[in-house]
N, C-alpha and C positions, 0 to 999 in steps of 0.2 A: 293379335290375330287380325288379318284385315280383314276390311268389311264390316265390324263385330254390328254396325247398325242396321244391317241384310240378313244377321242369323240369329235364325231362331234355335233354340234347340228343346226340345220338351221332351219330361221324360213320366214316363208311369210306372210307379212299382207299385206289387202286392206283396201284403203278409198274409199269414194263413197257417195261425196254431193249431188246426184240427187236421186229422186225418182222417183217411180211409174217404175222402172226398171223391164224388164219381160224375159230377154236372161238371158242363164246362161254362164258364162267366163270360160274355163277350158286347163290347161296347168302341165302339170306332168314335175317335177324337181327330179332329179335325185340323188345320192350320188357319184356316180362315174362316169365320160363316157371314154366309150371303144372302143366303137365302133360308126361308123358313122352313122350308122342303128337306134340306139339309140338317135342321135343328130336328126336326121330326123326324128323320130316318136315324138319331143318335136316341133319341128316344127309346124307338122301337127296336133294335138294336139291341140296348143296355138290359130291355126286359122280355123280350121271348126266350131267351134258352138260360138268363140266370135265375140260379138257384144258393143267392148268398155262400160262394164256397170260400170267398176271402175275406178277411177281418180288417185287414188296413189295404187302405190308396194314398199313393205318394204319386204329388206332379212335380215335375221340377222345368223352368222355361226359365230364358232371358230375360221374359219382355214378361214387368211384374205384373202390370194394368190385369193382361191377357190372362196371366196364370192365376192371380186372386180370383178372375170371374169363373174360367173354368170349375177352380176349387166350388164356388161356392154352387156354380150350376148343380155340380153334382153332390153336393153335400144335402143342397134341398131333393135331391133324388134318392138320398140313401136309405130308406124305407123300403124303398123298390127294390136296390140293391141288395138290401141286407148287407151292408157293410158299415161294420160302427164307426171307423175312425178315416175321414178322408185329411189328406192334411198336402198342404204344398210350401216349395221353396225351390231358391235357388240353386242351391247347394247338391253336389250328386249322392250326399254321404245318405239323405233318404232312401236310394233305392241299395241297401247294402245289405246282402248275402240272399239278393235276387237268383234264383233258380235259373229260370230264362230269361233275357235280354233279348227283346226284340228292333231291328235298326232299321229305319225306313229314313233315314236321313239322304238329303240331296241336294244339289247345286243346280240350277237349270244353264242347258245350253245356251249359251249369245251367237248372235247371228255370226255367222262365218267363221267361228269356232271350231276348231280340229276338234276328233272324238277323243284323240291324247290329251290335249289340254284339258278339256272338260273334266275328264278323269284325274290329271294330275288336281285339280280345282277341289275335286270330290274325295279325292287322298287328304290333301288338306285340312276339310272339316272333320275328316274319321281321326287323324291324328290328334284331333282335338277331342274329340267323343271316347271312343274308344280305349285310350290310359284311361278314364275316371271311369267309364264301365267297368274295367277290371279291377281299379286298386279297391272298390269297394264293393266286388261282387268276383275275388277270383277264382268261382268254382263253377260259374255258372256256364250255361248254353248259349250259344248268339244264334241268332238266326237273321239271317241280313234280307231283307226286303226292298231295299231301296233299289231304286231302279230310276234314276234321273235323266231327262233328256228334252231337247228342244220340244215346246207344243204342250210339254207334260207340267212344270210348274213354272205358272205366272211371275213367283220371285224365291227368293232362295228360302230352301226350308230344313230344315234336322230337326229330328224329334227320332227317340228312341225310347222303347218300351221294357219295361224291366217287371219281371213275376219273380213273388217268394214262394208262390207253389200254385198256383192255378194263371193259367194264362188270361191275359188282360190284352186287348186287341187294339192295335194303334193301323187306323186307317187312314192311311194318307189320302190326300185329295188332290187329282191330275185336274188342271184349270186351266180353260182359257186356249183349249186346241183346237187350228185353225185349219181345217180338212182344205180348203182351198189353196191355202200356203202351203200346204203339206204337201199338196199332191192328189189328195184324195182321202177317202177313208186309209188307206194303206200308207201312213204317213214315212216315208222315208228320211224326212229328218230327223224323226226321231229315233234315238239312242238306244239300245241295250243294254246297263252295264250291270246289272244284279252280280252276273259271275265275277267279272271282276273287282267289285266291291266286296265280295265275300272272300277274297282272295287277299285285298286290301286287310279285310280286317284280320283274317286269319295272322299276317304278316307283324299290323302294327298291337293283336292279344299277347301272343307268346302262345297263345292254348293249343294246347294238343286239338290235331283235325278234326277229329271226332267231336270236340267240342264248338266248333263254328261252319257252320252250312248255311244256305242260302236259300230260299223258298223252291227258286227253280222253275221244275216244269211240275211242280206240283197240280199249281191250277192249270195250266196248258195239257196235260195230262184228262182233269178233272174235263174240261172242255172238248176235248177228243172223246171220252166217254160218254157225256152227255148229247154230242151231234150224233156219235155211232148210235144210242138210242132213240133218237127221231128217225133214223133213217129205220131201224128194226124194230122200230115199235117194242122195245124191251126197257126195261128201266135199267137207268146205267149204271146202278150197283152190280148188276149181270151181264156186263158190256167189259167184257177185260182188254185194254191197249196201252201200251206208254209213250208219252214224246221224252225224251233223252236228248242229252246236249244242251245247248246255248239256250236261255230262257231268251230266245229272239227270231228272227227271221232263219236263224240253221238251225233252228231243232229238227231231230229225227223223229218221226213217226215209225215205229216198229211194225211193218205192215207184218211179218213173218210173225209174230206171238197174236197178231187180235184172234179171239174168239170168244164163244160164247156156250156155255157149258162145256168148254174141253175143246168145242169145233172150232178148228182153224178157218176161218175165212177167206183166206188167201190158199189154204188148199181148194175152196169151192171155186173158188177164181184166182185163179195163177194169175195174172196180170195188174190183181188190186194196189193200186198207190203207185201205178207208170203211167204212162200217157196213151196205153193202148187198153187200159182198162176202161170195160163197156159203160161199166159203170159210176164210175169220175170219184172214184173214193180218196183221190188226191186231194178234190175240190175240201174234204172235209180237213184237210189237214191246213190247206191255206185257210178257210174260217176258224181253226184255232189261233193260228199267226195273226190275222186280220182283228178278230174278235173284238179287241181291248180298241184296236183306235173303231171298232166301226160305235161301242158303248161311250165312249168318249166324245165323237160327233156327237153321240144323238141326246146324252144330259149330261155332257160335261167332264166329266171325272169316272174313275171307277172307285168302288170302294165295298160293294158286300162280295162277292165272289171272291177277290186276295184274302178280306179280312177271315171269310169262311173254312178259307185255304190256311191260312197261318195258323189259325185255329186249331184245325186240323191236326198240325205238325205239333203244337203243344200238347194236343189234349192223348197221343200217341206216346208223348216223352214222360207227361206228369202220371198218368197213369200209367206208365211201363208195358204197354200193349204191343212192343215188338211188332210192331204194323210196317209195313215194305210202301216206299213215298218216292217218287222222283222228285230226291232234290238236290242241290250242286254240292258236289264235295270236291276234296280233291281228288284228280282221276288220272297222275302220272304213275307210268307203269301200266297203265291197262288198254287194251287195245291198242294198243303201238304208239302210244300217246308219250312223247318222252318231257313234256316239258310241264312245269307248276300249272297247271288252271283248274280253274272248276267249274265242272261241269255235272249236267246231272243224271244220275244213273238210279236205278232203283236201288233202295237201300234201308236198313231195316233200323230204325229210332227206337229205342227205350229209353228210360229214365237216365241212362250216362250219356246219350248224346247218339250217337251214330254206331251202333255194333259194326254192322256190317257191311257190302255192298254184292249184292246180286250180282254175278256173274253172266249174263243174258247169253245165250250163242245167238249172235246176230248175225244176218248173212252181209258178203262179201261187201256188196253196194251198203247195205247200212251203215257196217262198220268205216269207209269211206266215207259217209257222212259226218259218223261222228268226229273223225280226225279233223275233217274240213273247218267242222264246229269250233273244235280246239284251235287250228289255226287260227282262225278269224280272232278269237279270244285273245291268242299270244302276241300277235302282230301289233297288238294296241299295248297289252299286257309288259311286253319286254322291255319296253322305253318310260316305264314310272319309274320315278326319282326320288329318292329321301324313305324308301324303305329302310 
């Protein structure tokens, strides 16, 4: 493999002999620590919402130095954890007959990089990931988080996350983004490719669809709910909206479903989410798109809101809560979408993976969106190589 002194790859599995388990465990690992700030929001993290639900942690990395320390960082932690058995290696055979697999692996753009190469770059590292996730985890759930692109990592990173029954949160850390090279907080050099990485993986598993999706617009979603509640002063669990499509600059905003107890919003105002709306509820959907580089200018990286979000998507699957999530799956055949991509629509996760996918009647212009969505995806999408 080339490069092999550029790639990292780390991996977390859990065990978890007990059932009827109902707390969710979560703790963000990092690729690099810099800062003490950093070490302490791993801290704090690992201990608000666990409630010892796993019995084993498995790491597994390249670079041994790195993976002994982590091990032991958190072995002098596991009191807190409640987990008896932390153990690390290189080998992927520790994280075997993993529930969910979680993938935040990625390649960063080089200056004057096409977004095809990049991606063919990033196809690459998954053909190397993704065989040993399955030969020794072939039943489990993938959920692809990776999302690499110029501005976003400093140097080349893979790590993926592996659970035997409760999810274990692997948060990657965006470093080193330059809002003036970029352009601005609304960095256009940076990349999208979550969809098509989960498309990647779906391709080089063999697993049936339902068993690999992609976080998506899960938090871009979660982030539309939460602006829609500053603006209405309602908490955003009672703030109902979805973004659909491309986890990137073409997501759709479903202005036609927002409401709030039943009331449509967009019946109170016909105009909401145009450019003749009085009220500029457009504006709210660019600060979903915007969001992540404007949290990135201001410390760096993101990391609790995804890690919150992934979470999320596990804590839905491992409990079988049949909960409706916008996240990428695959979406040909629907809406006149004829070609492989994935894109994200709402859709309902239990313990097998993906039941379902909501049907939305979306209007005319949304649905237009969402194609455009899909284009954009394919056009990069059709010219990978060595599937």
């Amino acid at each position: 493999m080339k490069d092999q002194s550029m790639l990292r790859i780390g991996q977390i599995a859990l065990r978890n002999h007990m059932s009827g388990a109902d707390i969710l465990p979560l703790m963000p690992f990092y690729d690099l620590f810099k800062t003490a700030g950093i070490r302490a929001s791993i801290f704090q993290a690992q201990n608000q919402p666990n409630q010892g639900l796993c019995d084993e942690l498995a790491l597994v990395d390249v670079v041994e130095d790195r993976l002994k320390g982590e091990m032991m960082d958190l072995q002098h932690g596991s009191l807190f954890l409640h987990t008896h058995k932390i153990v690390a290696d290189k080998d992927y055979s520790v994280t075997a007959n993993s529930k969910i697999v979680i993938l935040t692996a990625g390649v960063r753009q080089q200056e004057g990089e096409s977004r095809l190469n990049l991606v063919q770059r990033n196809v690459n590292v998954f053909k190397f990931i993704v065989p040993q996730v399955v030969k020794y985890s072939p039943d489990c759930i993938i959920i692809v988080v990776s999302n690499p692109g110029k501005a976003i990592f400093s140097e080349t990173l893979q790590n993926s996350v592996c659970m035997k029954n409760l999810p274990y949160i692997l948060y990657f850390q965006e470093k080193d983004f330059d809002a003036e090279a970029c352009g601005g907080i609304r960095a256009n050099c940076t990349t999208q490719l979550m969809d098509i990485l989960t498309y990647v993986t779906w391709k080089l598993s063999g697993l049936p669809k339902n068993r690999v999706i992609g976080s998506g617009c899960n938090l871009d979603t979660a982030r539309f709910r939460y602006l829609m509640s500053e603006r209405l002063g309602i908490h955003p669990s009672s703030c109902h909206g979805w973004i659909l499509g491309e986890h990137g600059d073409s997501s759709v905003a479903v202005w036609s479903g927002i409401n709030v107890a039943g009331v449509s919003l967009q019946q109170l105002n016909p105009a909401m989410g145009t450019d003749k709306d009085p009220e500029n509820w457009k504006e709210v959907h660019k600060k979903v798109v915007d969001s992540a580089y404007e949290v990135i200018k201001l410390k760096g990286y993101t990391n609790w809101a995804i890690g919150l979000s992934v979470a999320d998507l596990c804590e839905t699957m491992l409990k079988n809560l049949h909960r409706i999530h916008s996240i990428s799956t695959l979406v040909k055949g629907m809406y006149g979408i004829e070609n492989d991509v994935f894109l994200s629509l709402p859709s309902v996760l239990s313990a097998s993976g993906l039941t379902s996918v909501i049907n939305q009647k979306l209007k005319d212009d949304e649905v237009t969106q969402l194609r455009k969505s899909a284009d954009t995806l394919w056009n990069i999408q059709k010219d990978i190589k060595d599937l």
